[in-house]
C-alpha positions as CSV (number, residue, x, y, z in Angstrom):
1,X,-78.5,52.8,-2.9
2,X,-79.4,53.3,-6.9
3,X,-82.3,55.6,-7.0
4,X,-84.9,54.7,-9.4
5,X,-86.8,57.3,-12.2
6,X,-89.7,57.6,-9.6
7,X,-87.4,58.6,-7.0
8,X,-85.0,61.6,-9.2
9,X,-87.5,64.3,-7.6
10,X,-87.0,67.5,-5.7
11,X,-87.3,66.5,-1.8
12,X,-87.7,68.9,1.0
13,X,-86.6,68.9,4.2
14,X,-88.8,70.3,6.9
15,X,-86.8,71.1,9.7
16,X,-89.6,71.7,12.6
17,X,-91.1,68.0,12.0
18,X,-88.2,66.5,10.9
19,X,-89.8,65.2,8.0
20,X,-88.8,64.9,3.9
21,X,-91.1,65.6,1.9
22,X,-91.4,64.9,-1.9
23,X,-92.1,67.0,-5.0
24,X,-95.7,65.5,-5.9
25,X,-95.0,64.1,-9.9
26,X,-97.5,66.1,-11.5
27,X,-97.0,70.0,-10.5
28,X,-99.1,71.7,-7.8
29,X,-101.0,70.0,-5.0
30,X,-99.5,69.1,-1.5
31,X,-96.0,67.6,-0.4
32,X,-96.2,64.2,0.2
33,X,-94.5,62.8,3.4
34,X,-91.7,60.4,2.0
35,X,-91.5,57.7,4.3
36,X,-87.4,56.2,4.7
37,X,-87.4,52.8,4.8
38,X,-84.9,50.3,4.8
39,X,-84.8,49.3,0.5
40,X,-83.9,53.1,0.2
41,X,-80.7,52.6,1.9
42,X,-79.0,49.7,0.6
43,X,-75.6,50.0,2.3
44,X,-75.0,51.0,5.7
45,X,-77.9,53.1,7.0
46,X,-76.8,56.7,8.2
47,X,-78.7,59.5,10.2
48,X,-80.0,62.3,8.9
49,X,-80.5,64.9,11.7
50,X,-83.4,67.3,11.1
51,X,-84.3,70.5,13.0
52,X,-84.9,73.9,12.2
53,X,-81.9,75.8,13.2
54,X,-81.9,78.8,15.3
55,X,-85.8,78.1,15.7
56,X,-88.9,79.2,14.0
57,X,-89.9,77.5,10.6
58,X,-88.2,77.7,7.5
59,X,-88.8,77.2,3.8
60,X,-87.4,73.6,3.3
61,X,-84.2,73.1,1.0
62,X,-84.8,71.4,-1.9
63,X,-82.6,68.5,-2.5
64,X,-82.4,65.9,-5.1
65,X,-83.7,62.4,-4.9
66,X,-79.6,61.1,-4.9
67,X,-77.9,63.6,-2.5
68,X,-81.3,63.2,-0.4
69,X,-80.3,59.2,-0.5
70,X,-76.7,60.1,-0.1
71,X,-77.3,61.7,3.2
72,X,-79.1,59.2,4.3
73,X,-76.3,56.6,4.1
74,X,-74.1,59.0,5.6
75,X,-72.8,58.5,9.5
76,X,-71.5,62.2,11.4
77,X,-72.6,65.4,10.3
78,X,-72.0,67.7,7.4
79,X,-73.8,70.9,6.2
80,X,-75.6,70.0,3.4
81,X,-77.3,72.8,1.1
82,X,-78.2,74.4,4.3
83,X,-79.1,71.4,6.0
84,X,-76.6,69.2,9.0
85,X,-76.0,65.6,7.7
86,X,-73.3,63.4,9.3
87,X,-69.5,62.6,7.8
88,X,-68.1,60.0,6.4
89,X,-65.8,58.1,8.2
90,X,-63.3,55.1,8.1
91,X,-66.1,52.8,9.5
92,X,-69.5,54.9,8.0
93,X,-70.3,56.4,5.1
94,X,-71.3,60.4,5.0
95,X,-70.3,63.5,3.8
96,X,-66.1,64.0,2.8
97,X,-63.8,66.5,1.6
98,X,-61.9,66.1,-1.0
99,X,-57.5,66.9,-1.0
100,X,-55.0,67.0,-3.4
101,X,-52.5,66.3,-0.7
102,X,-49.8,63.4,-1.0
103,X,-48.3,64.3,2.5
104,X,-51.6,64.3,4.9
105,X,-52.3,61.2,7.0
106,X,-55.9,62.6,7.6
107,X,-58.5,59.9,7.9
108,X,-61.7,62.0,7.1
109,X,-60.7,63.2,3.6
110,X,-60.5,61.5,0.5
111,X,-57.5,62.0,-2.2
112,X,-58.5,63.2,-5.6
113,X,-57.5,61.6,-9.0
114,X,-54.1,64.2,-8.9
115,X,-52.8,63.2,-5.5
116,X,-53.5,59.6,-6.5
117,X,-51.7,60.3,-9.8
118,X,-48.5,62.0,-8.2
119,X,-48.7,59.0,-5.8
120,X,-48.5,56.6,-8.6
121,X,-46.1,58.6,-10.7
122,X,-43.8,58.9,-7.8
123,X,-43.6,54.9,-6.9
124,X,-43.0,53.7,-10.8
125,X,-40.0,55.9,-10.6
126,X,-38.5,54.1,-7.6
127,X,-36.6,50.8,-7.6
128,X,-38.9,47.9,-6.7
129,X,-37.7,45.4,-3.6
130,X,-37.1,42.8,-6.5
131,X,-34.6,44.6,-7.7
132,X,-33.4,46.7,-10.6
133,X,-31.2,48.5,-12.3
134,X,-30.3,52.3,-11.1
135,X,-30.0,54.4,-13.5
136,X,-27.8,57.5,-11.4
137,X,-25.8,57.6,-8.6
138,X,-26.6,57.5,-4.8
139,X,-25.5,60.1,-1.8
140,X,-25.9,59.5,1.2
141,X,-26.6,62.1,3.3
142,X,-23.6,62.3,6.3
143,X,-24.4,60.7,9.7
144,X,-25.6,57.8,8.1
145,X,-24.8,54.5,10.5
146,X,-21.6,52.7,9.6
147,X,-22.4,48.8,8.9
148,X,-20.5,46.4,11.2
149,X,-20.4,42.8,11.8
150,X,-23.5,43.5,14.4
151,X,-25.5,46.0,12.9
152,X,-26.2,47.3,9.3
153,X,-25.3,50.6,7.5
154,X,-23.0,52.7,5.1
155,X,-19.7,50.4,4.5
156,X,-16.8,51.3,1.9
157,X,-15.6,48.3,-0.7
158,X,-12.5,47.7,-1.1
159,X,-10.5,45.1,-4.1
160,X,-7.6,44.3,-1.0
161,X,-6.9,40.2,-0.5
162,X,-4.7,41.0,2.3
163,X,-6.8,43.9,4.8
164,X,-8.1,42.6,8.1
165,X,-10.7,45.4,8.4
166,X,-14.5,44.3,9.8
167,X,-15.9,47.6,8.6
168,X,-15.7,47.3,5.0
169,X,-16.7,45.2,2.4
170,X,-15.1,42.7,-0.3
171,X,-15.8,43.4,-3.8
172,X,-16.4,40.4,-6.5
173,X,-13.2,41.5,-7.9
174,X,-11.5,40.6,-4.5
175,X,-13.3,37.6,-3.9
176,X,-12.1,36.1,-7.7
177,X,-8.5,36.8,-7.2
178,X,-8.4,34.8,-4.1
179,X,-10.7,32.2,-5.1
180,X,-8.3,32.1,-8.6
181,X,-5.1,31.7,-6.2
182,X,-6.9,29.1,-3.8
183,X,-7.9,27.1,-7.2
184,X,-4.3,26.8,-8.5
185,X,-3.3,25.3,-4.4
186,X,-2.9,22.1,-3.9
187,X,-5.8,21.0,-1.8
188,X,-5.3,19.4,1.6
189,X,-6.7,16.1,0.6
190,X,-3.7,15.8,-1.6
191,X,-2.8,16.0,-5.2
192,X,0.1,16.2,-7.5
193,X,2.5,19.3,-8.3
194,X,3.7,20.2,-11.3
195,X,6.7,22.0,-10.5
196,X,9.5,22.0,-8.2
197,X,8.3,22.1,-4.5
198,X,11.5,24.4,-2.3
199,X,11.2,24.3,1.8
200,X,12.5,27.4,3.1
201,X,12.4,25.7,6.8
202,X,12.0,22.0,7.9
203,X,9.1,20.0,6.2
204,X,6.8,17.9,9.0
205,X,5.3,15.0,6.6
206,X,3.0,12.4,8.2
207,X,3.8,9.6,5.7
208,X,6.2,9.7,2.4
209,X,4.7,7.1,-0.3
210,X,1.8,5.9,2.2
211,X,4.8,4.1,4.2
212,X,7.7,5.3,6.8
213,X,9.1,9.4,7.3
214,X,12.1,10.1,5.4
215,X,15.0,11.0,7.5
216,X,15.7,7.9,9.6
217,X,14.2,9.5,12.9
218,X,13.7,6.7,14.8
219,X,17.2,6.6,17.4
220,X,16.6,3.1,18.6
221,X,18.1,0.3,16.9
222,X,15.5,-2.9,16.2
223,X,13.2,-1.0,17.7
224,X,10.5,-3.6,16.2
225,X,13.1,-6.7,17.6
226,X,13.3,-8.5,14.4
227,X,16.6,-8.9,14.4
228,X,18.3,-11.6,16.5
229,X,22.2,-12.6,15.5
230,X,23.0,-14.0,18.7
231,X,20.0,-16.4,19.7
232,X,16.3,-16.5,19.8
233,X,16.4,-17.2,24.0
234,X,18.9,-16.0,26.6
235,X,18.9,-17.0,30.4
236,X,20.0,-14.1,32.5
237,X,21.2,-15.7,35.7
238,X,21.3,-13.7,39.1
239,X,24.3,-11.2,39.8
240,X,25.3,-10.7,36.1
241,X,26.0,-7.3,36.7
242,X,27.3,-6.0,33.9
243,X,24.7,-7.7,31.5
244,X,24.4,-9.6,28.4
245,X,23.4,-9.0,24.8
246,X,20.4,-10.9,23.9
247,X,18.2,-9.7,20.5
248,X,20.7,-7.5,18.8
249,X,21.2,-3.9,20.6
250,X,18.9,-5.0,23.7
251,X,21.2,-5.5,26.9
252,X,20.0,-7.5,30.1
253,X,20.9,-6.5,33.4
254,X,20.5,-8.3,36.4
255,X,22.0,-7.5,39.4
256,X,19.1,-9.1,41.9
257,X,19.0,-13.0,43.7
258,X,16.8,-13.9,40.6
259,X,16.9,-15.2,37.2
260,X,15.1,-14.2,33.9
261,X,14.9,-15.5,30.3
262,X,14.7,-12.9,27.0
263,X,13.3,-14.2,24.1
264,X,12.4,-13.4,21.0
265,X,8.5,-13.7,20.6
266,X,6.1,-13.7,17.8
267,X,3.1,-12.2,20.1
268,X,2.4,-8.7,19.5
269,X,0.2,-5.5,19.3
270,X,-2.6,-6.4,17.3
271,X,-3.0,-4.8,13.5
272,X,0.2,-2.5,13.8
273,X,2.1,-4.2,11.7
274,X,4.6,-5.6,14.1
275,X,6.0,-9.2,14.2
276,X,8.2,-9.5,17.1
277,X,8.6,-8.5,20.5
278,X,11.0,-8.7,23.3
279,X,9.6,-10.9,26.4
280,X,10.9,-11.4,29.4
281,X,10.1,-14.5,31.6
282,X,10.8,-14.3,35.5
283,X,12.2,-18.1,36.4
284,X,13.5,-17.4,39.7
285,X,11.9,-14.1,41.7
286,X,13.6,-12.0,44.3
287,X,11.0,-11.0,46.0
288,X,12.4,-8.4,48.7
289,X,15.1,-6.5,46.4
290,X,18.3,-4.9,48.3
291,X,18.6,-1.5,48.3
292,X,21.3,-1.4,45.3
293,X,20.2,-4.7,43.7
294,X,18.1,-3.7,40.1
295,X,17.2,-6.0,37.2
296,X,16.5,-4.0,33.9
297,X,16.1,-3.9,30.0
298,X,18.5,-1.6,28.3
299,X,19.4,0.1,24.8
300,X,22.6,2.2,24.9
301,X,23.1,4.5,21.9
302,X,26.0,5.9,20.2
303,X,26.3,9.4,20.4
304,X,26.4,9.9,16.6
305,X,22.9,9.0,16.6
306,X,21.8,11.3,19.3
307,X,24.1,14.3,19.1
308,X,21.6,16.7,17.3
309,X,19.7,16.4,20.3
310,X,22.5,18.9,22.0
311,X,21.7,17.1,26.1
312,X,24.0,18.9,28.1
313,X,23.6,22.4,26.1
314,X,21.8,25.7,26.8
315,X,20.0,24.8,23.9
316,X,18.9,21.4,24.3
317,X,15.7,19.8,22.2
318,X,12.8,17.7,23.6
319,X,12.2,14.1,22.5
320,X,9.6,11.9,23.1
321,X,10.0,8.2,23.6
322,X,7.2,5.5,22.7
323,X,6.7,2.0,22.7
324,X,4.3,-1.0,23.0
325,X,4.2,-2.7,26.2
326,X,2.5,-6.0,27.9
327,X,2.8,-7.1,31.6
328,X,1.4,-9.4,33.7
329,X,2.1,-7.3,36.6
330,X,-0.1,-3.6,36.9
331,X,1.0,-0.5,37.9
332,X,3.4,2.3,37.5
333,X,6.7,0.6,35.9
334,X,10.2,2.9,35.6
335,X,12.4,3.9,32.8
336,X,15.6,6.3,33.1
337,X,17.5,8.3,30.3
338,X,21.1,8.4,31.4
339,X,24.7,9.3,29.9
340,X,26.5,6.1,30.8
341,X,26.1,2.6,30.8
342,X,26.9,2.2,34.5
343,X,28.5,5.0,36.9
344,X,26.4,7.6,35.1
345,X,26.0,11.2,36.4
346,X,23.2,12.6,35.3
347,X,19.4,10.4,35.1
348,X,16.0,11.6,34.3
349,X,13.7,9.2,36.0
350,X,10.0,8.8,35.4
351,X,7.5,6.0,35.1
352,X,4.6,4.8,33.1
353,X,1.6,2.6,33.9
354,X,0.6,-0.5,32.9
355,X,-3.5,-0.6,33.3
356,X,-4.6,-3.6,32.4
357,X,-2.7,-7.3,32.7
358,X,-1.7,-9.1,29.7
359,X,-2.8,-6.3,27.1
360,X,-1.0,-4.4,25.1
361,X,-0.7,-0.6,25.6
362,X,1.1,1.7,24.2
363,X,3.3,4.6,25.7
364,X,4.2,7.9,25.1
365,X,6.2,9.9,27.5
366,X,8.2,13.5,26.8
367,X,11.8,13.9,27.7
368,X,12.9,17.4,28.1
369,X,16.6,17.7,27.5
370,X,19.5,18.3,29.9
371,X,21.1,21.4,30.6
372,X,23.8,20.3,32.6
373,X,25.9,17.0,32.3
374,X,28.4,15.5,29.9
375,X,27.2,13.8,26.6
376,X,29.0,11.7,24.2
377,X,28.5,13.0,20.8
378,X,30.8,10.4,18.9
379,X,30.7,6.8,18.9
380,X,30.7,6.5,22.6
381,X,27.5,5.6,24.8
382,X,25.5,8.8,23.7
383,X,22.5,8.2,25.7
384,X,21.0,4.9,28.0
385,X,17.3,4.1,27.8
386,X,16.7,1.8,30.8
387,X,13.2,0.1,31.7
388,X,13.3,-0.6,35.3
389,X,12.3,-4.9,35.8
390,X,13.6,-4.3,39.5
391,X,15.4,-1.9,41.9
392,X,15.9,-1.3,45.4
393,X,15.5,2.1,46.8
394,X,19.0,3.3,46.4
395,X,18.5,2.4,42.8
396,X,15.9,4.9,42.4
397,X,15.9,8.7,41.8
398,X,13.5,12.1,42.1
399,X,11.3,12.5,39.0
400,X,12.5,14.1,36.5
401,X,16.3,15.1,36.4
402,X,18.6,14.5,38.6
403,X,22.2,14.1,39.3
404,X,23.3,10.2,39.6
405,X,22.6,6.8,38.1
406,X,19.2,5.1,38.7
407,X,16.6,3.2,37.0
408,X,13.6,5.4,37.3
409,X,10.9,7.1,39.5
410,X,10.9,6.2,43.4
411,X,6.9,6.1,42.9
412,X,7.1,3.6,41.0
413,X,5.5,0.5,42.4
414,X,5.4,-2.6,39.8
415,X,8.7,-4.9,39.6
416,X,7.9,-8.2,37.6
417,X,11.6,-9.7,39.1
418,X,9.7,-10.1,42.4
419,X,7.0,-12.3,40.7
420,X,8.1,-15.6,39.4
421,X,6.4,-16.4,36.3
422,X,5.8,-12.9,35.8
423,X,6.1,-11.5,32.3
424,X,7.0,-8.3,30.4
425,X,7.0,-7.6,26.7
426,X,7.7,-4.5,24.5
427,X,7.9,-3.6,20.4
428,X,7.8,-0.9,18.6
429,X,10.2,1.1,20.6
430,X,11.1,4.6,19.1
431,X,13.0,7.5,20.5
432,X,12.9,11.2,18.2
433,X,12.8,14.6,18.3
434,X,10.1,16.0,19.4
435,X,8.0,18.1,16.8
436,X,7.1,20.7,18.7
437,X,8.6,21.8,22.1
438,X,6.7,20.7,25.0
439,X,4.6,18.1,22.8
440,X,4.8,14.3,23.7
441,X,3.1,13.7,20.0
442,X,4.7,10.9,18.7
443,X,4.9,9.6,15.2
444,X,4.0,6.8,13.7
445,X,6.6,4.0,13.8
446,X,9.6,4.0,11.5
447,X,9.6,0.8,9.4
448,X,13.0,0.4,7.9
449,X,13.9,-2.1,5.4
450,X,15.0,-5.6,6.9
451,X,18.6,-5.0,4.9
452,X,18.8,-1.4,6.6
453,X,18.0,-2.8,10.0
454,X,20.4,-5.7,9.9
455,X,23.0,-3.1,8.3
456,X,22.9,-1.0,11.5
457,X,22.9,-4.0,13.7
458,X,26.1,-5.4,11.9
459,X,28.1,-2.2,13.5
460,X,28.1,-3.6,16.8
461,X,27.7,-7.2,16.3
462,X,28.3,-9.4,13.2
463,X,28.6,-13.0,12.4
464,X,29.5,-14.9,9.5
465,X,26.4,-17.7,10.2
466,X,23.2,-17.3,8.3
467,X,20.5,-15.4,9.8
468,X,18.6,-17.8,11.7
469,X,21.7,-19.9,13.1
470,X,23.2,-19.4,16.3
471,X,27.4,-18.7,16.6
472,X,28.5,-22.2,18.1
473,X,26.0,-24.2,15.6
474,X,27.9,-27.0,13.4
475,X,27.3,-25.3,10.2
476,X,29.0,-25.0,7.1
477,X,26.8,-22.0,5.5
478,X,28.9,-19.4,5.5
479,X,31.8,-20.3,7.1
480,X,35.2,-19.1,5.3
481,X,37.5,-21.5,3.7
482,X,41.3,-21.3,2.6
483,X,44.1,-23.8,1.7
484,X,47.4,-23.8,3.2
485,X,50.9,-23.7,1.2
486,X,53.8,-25.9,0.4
487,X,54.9,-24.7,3.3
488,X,51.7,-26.2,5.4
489,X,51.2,-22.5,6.4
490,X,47.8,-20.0,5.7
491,X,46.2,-16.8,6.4
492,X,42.4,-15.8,5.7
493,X,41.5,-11.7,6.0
494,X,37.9,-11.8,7.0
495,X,36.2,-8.4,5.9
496,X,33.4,-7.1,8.2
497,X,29.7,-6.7,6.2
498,X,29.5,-3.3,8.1
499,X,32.3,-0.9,9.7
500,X,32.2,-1.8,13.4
501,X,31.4,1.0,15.4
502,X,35.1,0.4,17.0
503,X,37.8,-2.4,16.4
504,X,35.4,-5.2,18.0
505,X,36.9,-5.9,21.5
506,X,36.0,-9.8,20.9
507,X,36.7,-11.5,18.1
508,X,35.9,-15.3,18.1
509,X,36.6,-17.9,15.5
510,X,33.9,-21.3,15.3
511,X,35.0,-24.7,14.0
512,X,31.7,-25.3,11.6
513,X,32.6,-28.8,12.0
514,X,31.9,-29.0,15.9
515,X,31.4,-25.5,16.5
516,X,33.9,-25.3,19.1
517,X,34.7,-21.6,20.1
518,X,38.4,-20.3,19.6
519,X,39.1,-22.6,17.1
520,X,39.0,-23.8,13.1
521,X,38.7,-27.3,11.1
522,X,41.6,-28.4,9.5
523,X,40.5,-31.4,7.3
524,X,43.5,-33.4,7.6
525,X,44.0,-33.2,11.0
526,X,40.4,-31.9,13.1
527,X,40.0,-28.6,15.2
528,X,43.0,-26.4,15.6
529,X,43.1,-23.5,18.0
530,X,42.8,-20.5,15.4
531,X,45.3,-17.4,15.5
532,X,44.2,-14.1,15.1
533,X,47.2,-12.1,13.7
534,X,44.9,-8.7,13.2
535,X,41.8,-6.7,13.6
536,X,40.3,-3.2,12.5
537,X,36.9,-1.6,12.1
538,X,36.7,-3.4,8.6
539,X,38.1,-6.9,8.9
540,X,39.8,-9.4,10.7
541,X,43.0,-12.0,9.5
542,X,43.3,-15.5,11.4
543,X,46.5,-17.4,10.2
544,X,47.8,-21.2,11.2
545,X,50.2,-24.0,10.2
546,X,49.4,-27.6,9.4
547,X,50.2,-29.2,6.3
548,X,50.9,-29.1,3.0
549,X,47.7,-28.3,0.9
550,X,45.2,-28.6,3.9
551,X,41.5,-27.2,3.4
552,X,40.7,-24.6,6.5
553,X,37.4,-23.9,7.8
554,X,35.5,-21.6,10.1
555,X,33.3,-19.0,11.3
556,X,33.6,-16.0,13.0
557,X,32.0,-13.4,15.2
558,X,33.3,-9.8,16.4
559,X,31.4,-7.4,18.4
560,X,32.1,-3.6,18.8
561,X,29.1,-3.5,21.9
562,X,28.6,-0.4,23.7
């Protein structure tokens, strides 16, 4: 409350009556009675407590008009110029003490100008939460918390790229020289180098130029069946036990009262890039198989191409074997790896399963290597993939390895040769090393070129007819020609378009008039039974006699077969 001029007078306090009185404005005369009313305390209105102490009257304390007002805005007590008025507090105004203290947490005092200073003075000299510069060093006083990855506290920096600690911290310059060596990588996404690129150990490569791996991987032969030298459809009649070669390096066995027919189809996985498959078409079933009786599709491979894989060692390497397949019969199909054709010793049966009929699927299985058994490693039957169409239960073996020759798993339970009209496909066939030991993870399919592919098929069977054209077609393309002497005689040598994996064990000349087997066109005369005089890994020579001057004709075919 602002006092006005009227009201800057001596008051009294009379502290019998509890009364103020006022200092009349012209000198003498009585005390007024000054009568507190609400406009004289503008603020919150305090108690003044009156009463004479220690009893008996006493001379009222003068007072001026403002400390009069002042205690009476006050709350609490206070001794006031001999009189008790109330303190000041937090939540009413009174009476306070003043301190010069910076340290007290009292809540009845008030700070003066100098502890208010020191405060100040004290703050601007600190470093703000926004951050700063400091201008001298820090200690920290010891016992301080160490920071961690869970809580915070007093950590040590360190410029090392290679520590592994969790209890100190990175400084920028650490942080810049990896970031500098991670900048001059080449990022996973890919990129070119600029310098020479040296592998200390083997390189694992997804792709090479978008397309197939380097290193010729796949161990199967035609794996995609797009080569066919011999013809496009075979009949496999019953008992034809030791098998016939129908798309090149594909064998068909059939030792069961039924018949089959292997052909070269165009149907195949869709979007995978494939164009043929192998099908196989039951004519004639055999529905309740004899114990020994087994029908299957085979691929034997020379030992060259499967030595690295050391079977029979202490130290032998996994592969893994996949394929696309398609059946109209479900279930759990066989296959067996084996090292022999037929009378082989050692067999590691298993099976897959064909879910769903008429669609194609697509196989992966692992194939630990052998420990024990004997191995070709040369150009003998290195290894023999067999897929089961048929076998009786002598023909099958225990899971995994075993000692014997069988065509797969005796769980197995799907055998299209008992089905007539039943069919079976498969593409895309590929047999590697595995990657990693224990891992089934295939890759993708090797796509060699067409040339390469027929190349490697030409080792074990070759024909002078055009692709396309089956030995025994009346054909001229290709076919060699010679004339014969004054003397009527002749002799053609017949070089092989790849070196036979052995001297072929049949060699067979074609008329291309008639294509009559065994025999050659003499123009002056017809077929004449040819002569072969010799035969190697490289070439063959055919020789005759007719007459003088005589044009000779024919084809030829030699097979080196495993």
């Amino acid at each position: 409350m602002a006092s006005t001029d009227a009201q800057r007078r001596p008051v009294y306090v009379d502290r019998r009556n509890n009364r103020l009185f006022a200092d009349p404005l012209i000198g003498g005369g009585a005390w007024p009675e000054v009568q507190i009313t609400p406009s004289m305390m503008d603020e919150v209105p305090g108690n003044v407590i009156l009463g004479a102490a220690g009893g008996g009257p006493q001379q009222p304390s003068p007072l001026s008009a403002d400390s009069a007002i002042g205690v009476l805005n006050t709350a609490g007590t206070a001794q006031l110029n001999g009189s008790r008025v109330q303190a000041a507090t937090t939540s009413s105004t009174g009476a306070v003490q003043l301190t010069d203290s910076v340290a007290s947490t009292s809540t009845t005092t008030a700070a003066t100008p100098n502890s208010v200073k020191q405060a100040y003075d004290f703050a601007t000299a600190a470093l703000p939460k926004s951050g700063g510069t400091m201008t001298g060093s820090i200690t920290f006083a010891a016992g301080q918390p160490t920071g961690t990855t869970s809580t915070p506290g007093i950590v040590l920096l360190t410029n090392s790229t290679a520590s592994t600690s969790t209890t100190t911290a990175a400084t920028p310059q650490s942080v810049k020289t990896s970031f500098d060596l991670a900048n001059a990588a080449m990022p996973k996404t890919g990129g070119e180098f600029t310098g020479k690129v040296v592998f200390v150990s083997d390189a694992v490569l997804t792709s090479l130029n978008g397309d197939c791996l380097a290193g010729l991987r796949n161990r199967i032969i035609n794996g995609g069946m797009r080569v066919c030298q011999r013809a496009t459809s075979t009949t496999i009649s019953a008992g034809n036990a030791s098998g016939v070669y129908t798309l090149d390096r594909w064998r068909a066995i059939n030792d069961t009262d039924g018949s089959y027919t292997v052909s070269q189809s165009s149907d195949v996985p869709s979007a995978q890039g494939f164009t043929n498959s192998l099908l196989v078409t039951v004519n004639t079933a055999d529905s309740v198989l004899g114990s020994t009786q087994r029908a299957s599709i085979q691929q034997r491979i020379e030992g060259y191409r499967v030595a690295d894989l050391a079977f029979g060692t202490a130290a032998p390497k996994t592969a893994v074997l996949s394929f696309w397949v398609k059946s109209s019969v479900t279930g759990f199909h066989g296959i067996s790896i084996r090292n022999a054709g037929s009378g082989a010793t050692r067999s590691y049966n298993f099976r897959y399963q064909v879910l769903a009929a008429n669609t194609w699927e697509l196989q992966a299985i692992q194939i630990p290597g052998d420990l024990t058994g004997t191995w070709d490693t040369t150009s003998g039957i290195g290894m023999n993939i067999t897929w089961s169409l048929g076998a009786g239960t002598s023909a099958l073996g225990t899971d995994f390895w075993a000692s014997g020759d069988t065509d797969g798993s005796s769980s197995i339970t799907a055998f299209p040769i008992q089905t007539s009209g039943a069919t079976w496909q498969i593409t895309g066939v590929q047999l590697e090393a595995s990657r990693d030991a224990g891992s089934s993870s295939r890759t993708p399919f090797e796509r060699r070129p067409m040339a390469l592919e027929m190349l490697m098929c030409q080792r074990y069977y070759w024909k002078s007819y055009n692709q396309g054209v089956a030995p025994g077609a009346a054909s001229s393309a290709g076919q060699f020609v010679s004339v014969s002497n004054a003397n009527g005689t002749w002799r053609i040598t017949v070089p092989f378009k790849a070196t036979m994996r052995d001297t072929p064990a049949t060699i067979t000349s074609y008329s291309p008039a008639t294509g009559v087997a065994g025999a050659y066109r003499d123009d002056s005369f017809g077929d004449r039974s040819s002569s072969l005089v010799s035969s190697g890994m490289d070439g063959a020579s055919f020789s005759g006699s007719t007459n003088a001057y005589v044009t000779i004709r024919f084809h030829v075919t030699a097979e080196a077969e495993l």
